[in-house]
C-alpha positions in Angstrom: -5.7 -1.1 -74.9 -8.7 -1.1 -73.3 -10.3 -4.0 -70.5 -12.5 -5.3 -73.3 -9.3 -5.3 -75.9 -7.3 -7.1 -73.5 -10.4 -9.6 -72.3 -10.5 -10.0 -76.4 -6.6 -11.1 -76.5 -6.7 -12.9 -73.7 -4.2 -11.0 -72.3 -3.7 -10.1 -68.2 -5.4 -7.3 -66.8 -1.6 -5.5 -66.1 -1.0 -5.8 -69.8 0.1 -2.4 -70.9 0.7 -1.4 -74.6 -0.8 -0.3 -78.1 -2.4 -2.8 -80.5 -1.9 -3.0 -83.8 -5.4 -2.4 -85.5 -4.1 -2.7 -89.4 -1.1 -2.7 -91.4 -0.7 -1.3 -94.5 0.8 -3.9 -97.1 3.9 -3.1 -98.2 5.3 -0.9 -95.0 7.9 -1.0 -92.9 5.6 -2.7 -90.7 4.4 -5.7 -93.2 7.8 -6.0 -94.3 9.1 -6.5 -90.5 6.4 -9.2 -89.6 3.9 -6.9 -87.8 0.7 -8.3 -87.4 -2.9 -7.1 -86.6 -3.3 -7.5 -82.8 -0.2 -7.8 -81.9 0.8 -5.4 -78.9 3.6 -2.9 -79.3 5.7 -2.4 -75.8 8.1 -0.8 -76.7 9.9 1.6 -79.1 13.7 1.1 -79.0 14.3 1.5 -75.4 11.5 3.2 -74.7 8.3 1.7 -72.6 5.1 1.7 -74.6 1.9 1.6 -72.3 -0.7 3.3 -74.6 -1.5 4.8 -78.3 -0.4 8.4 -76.9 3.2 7.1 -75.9 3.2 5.0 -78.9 2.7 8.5 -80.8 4.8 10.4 -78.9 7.7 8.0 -79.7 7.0 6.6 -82.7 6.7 10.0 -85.3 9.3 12.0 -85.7 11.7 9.8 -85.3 15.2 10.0 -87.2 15.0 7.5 -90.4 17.0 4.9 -89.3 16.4 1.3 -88.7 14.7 0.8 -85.4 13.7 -2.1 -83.0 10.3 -2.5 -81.6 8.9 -5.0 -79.2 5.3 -6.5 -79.3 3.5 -9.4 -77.6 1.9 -11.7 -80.0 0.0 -14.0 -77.7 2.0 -15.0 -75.0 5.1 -14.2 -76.8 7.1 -11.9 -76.9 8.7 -10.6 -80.4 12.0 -8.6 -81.1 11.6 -6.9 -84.8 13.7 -4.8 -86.9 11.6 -1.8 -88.9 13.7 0.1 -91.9 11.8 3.4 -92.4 11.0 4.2 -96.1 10.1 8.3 -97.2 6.4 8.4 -95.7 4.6 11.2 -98.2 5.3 9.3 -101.8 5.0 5.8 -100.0 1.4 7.3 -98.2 0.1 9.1 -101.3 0.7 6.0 -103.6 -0.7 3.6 -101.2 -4.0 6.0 -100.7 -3.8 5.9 -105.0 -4.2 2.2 -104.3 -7.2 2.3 -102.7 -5.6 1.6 -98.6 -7.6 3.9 -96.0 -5.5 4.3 -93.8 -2.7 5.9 -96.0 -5.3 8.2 -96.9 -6.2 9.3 -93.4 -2.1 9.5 -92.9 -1.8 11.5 -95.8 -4.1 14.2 -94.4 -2.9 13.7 -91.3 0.7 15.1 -91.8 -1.0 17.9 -93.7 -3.2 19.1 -90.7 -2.0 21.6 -88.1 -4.4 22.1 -85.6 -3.7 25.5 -84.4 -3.9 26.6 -88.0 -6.4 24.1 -90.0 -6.7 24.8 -93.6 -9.2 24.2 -96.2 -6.5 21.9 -98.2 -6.3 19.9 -94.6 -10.1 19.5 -94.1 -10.9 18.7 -97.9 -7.9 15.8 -97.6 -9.9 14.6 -94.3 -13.5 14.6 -96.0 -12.1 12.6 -99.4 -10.4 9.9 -96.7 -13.9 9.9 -94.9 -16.3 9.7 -97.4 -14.1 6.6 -98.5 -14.8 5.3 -95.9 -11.9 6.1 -93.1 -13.1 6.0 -89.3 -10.4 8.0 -87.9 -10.2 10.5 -90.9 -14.3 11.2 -90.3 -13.5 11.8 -86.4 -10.6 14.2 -87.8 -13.2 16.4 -90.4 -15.4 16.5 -87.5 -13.5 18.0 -85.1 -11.8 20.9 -87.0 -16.0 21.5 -87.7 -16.5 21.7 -84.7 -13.8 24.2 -84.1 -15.0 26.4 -86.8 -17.9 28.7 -85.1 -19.3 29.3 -88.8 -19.2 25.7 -89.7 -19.8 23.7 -86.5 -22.9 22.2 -87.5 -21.8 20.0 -90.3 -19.4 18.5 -88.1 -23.0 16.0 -87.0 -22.5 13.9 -90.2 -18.6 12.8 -89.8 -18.8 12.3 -86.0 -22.0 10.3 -86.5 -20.0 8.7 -89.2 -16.6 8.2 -87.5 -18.3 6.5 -84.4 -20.8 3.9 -87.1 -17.3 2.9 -88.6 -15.4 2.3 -84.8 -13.6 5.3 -83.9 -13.1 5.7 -80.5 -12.2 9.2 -80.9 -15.3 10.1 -82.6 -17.8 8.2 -81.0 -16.0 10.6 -77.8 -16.7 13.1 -79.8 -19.7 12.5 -80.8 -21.0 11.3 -77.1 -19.9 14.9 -75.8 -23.0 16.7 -78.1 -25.2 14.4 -76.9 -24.1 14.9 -73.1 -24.1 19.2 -73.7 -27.2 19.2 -75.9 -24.8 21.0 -78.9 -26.5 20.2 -82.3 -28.5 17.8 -80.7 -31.0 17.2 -78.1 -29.3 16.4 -75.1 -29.5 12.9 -74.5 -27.6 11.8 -71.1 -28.6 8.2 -71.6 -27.4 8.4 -75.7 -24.2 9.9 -74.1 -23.7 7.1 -71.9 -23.6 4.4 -74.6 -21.5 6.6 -77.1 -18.7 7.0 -74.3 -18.8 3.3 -73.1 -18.5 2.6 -77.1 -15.5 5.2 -77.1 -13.9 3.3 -73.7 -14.4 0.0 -75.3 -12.6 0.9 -78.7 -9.4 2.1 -76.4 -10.1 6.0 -75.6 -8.7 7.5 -72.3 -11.2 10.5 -72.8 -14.3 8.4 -73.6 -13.4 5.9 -70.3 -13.4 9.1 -68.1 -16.5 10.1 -69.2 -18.0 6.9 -68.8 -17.2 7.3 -65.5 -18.5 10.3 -65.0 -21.5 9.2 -66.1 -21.9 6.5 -63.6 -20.3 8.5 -60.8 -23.1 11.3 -61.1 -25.9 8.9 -62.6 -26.5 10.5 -65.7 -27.6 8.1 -68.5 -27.1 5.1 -66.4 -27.8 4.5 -63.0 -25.3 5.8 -60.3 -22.8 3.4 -59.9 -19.8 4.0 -57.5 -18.0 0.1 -58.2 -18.1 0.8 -61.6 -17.1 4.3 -61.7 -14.2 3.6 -59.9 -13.5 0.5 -62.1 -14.1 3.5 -65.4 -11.7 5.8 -63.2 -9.0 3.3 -63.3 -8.9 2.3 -67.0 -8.9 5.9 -68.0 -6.3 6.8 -66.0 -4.2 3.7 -67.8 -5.0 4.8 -70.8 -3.5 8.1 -70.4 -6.5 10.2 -68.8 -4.7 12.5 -66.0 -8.0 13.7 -64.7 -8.9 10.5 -64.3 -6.0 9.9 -62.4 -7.0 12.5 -59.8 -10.7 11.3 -59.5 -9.2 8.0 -59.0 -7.1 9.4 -55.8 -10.7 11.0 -54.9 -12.5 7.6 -55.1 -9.5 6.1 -53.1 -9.5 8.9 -50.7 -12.9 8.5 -49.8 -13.9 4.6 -50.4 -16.5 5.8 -53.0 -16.9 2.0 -54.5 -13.5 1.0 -53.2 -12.6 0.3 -49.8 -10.4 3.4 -48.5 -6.5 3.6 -49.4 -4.6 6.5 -48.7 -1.7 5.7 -50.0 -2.8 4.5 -53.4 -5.1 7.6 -53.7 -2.1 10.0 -53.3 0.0 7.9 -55.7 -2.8 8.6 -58.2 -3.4 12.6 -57.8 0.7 12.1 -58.7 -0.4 10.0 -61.4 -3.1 13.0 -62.1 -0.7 15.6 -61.8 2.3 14.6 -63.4 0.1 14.4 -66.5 0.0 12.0 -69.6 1.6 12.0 -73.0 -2.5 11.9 -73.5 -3.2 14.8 -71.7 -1.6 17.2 -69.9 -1.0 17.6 -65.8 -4.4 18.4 -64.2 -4.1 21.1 -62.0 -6.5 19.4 -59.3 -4.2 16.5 -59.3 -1.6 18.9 -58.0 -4.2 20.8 -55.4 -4.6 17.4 -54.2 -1.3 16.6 -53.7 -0.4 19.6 -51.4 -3.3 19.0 -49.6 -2.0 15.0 -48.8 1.3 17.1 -47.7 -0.7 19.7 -46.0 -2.9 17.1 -43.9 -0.9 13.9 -43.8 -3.2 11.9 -46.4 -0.6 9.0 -47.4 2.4 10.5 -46.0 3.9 12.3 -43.5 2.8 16.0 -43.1 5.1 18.0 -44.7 3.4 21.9 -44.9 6.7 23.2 -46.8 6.2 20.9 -49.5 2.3 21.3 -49.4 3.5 25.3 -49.7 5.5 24.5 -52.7 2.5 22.4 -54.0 0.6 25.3 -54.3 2.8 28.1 -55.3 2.9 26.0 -58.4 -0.7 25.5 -59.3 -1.2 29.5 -58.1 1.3 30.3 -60.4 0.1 28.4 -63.8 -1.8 29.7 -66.2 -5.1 28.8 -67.1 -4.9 25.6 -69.7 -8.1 24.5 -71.6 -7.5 21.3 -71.9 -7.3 20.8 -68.4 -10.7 20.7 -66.3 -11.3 23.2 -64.1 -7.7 24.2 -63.8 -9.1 28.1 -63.4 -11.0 27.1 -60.1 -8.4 25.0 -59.2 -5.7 27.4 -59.6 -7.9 29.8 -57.4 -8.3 27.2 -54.8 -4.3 26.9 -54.5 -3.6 30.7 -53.9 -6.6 30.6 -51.5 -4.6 27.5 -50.0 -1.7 29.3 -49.9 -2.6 31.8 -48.4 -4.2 30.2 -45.6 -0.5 28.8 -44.8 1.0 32.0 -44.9 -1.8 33.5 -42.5 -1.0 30.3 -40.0 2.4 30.2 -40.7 2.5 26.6 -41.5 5.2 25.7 -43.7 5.9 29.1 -44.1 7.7 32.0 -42.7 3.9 33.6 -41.1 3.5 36.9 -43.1 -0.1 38.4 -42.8 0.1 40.3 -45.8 1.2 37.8 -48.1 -1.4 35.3 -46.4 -4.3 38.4 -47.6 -2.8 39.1 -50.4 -3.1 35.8 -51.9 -6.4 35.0 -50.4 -7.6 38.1 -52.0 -6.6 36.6 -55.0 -8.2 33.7 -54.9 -11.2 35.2 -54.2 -10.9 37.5 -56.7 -10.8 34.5 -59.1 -13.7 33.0 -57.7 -12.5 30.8 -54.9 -14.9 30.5 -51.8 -12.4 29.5 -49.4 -10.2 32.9 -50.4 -13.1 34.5 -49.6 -13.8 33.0 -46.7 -10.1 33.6 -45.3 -10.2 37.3 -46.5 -13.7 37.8 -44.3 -11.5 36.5 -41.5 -8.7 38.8 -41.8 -10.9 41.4 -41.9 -12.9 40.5 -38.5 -9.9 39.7 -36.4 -8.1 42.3 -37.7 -5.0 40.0 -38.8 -2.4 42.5 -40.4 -5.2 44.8 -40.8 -7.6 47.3 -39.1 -10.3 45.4 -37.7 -13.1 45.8 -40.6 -16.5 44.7 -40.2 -18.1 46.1 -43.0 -14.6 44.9 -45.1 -15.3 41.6 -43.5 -19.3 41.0 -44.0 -18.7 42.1 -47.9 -16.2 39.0 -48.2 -18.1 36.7 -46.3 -20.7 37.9 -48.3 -19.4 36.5 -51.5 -17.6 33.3 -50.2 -21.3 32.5 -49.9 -22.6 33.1 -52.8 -20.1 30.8 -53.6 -21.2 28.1 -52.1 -19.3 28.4 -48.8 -21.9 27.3 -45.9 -20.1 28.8 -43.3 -19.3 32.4 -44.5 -23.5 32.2 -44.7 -24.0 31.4 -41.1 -21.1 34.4 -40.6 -22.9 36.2 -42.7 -26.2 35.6 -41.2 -24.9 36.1 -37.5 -23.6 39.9 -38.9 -27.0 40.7 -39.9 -28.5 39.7 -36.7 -26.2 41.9 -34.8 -26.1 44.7 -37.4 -22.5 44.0 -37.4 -21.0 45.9 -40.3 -24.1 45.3 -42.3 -27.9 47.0 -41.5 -29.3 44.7 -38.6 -32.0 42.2 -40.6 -33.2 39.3 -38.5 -35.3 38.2 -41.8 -32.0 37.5 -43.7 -30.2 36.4 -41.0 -32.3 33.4 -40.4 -32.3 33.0 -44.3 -28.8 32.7 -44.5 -28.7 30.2 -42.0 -31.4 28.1 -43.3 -28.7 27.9 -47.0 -25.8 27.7 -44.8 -27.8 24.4 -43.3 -28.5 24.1 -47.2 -25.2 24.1 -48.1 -24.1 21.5 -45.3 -22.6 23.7 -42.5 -24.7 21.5 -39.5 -24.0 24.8 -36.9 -26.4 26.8 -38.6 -29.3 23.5 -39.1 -31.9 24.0 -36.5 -31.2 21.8 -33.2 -33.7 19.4 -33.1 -35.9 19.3 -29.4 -35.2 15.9 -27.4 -37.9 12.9 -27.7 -40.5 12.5 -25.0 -39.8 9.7 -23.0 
């Protein structure tokens, strides 16, 4: 239930649920009383606040009787549904001519780890009579097929024409990574505001994202936040955490500690839409770690990120290799300082190494240090220049200006002034004001 759904219903901004967009004529649903655009809250006992819980709770379900409450205006309505056998009741209904039983039909065919050709063929029949959702489907196990990704175009293009939110997502996202098509940030734009209009967590974030960075549309920190926050409703986790961020930071709200931590919970604890994102938890250990919204509390911080150091790489989740990187790195860092932690030195290098190994500047960074000072280690200089060496190459401004002050002592390194001062000028670059050069004082 998107802001524009709800604006639409004339229903309060809080309102939380899934609307009913059609119902098939002689269902369970018709036969209860369900109406078009009325909003389901709840399944049994269970709170519904969007399509993904409504999914999560509604299928599979035992068949027995059930009661479901909606909103139908400013009223609320109790309801009794008696489930009938879906396949035979779906498969004549689709006979009949009713779209939607036809993309239900293929849908409780399709496994997504292991599409078929019977699955896909059942999708394209649904969609080329005309069913949104069952175009967006067809399109996406294209796109998942290497050999055939290029004739997914046609039912995206489709899917989003006929109101699909999840295809005009779809659909946006070639147009935002230039795949099959030119890349068009501002075409991108409008496809994922579509998407976030029609009710899609993934399309809002984007939206978002778009706005945030000012691609497509022009950079808008008010209404990214505003883009952050419905997609997180909707069920978007990373949304969630770039929420906390915007909080964190005032970026087009005014600051909020508090409610920003409550979100990278929100972002971490995940979504029956998508699952926990990894950064959500970083970010939570890091409000433990350095009081952000609570009181510091560097054992729970520790925990934090022995948890995100721990999981495994999820591709549904963004970033969550970087970010699980940036926890061990974290984590590390405790263990070196002893905060939270029993102090062990090689536990402290051993998991910075490991973040660096996995790409993680601050790892780096840490490891270069252990090295210099010779923490639980021989003092290294040459050990400690290579690390510093790539935390900035990952982007770390002050391993450069470490870097750059090795090379103009020829300290563990071959002595290059030439270097040296380029170094500092990226470690300036990169935002690390020590290395900038001090500006002279104004004549009177």
């Amino acid at each position: 239930m998107s802001k524009s759904t709800r604006q639409t219903l004339g229903l309060s901004k809080d309102a939380k649920g899934a609307v009913v967009s059609s119902v098939m004529p002689g269902g369970p649903a018709a036969a209860a009383g369900i109406q078009v655009s009325d909003v389901v809250e709840a399944i049994g006992d269970t709170r519904v606040s969007n399509d993904c819980e409504y999914a999560k709770w509604a299928y599979g379900r035992v068949c027995e009787p059930l009661k479901i409450r909606l909103r139908r205006g400013g009223d609320i309505v109790e309801l009794n549904l008696v489930p009938v056998d879906e396949k035979p009741f779906l498969d004549k209904a689709c006979a009949g001519g009713n779209l939607d039983a036809c993309f239900r039909s293929a849908w409780l065919e399709w496994d997504r780890a292991h599409p078929d050709a019977r699955s896909l063929e059942a999708f394209t029949n649904a969609c080329t009579k005309g069913s949104a959702e069952a175009c967006a489907y067809e399109g996406l196990i294209l796109s998942d097929d290497a050999q055939r990704e290029k004739e997914s175009l046609a039912p995206l293009q489709r899917a989003c024409e006929l109101d699909s939110a999840a295809g005009c997502a779809h659909f946006a996202f070639l147009y935002a990574t230039g795949k099959l098509v030119a890349k068009d940030d501002r075409k991108a734009a409008e496809l994922y505001r579509k998407s976030c209009d029609l009710g899609d967590a993934q399309g809002c974030y984007n939206a978002a994202l778009m706005a945030d960075e000012g691609r497509g549309v022009q950079r808008d920190a008010v209404r990214a936040a505003a883009e952050y926050d419905e997609a997180c409703q909707l069920g978007s986790s990373t949304a969630c955490t770039n929420l906390g961020y915007v909080y964190e930071n005032g970026k087009g709200v005014r600051a909020d500690k508090f409610i920003a931590l409550a979100n990278y919970k929100r972002g971490c604890d995940g979504s029956a839409c998508q699952p926990s994102n990894l950064g959500g938890c970083l970010n939570v250990g890091r409000a433990y770690r350095d009081g952000i919204g609570t009181a510091k509390d560097e054992a729970k911080a520790a925990e934090m990120f022995r948890e995100a150091c721990d999981r495994k790489e999820n591709k549904d989740d963004i970033h969550s290799a970087e970010n699980g990187a940036r926890a061990c790195s974290l984590l590390g860092g405790l263990y070196l300082a002893g905060d939270g932690v029993d102090k062990d030195l090689v536990k402290g290098r051993e998991l910075s190494q490991l973040g660096c190994q996995r790409g993680d500047s601050f790892g780096c960074f840490n490891s270069a240090v252990v090295f210099a000072g010779g923490q639980g280690v021989e003092k290294n200089a040459a050990k400690a220049a290579e690390y510093y060496d790539l935390a900035c190459k990952a982007g770390d401004g002050e391993a450069c200006h470490e870097l750059a002050a090795a090379y103009g002592k020829g300290d563990g390194v071959a002595k290059d002034v030439k270097l040296s001062k380029s170094l500092d000028q990226k470690a300036c670059e990169l935002g690390f004001e020590a290395a900038c050069p001090k500006k002279g004082k104004k004549k009177p």
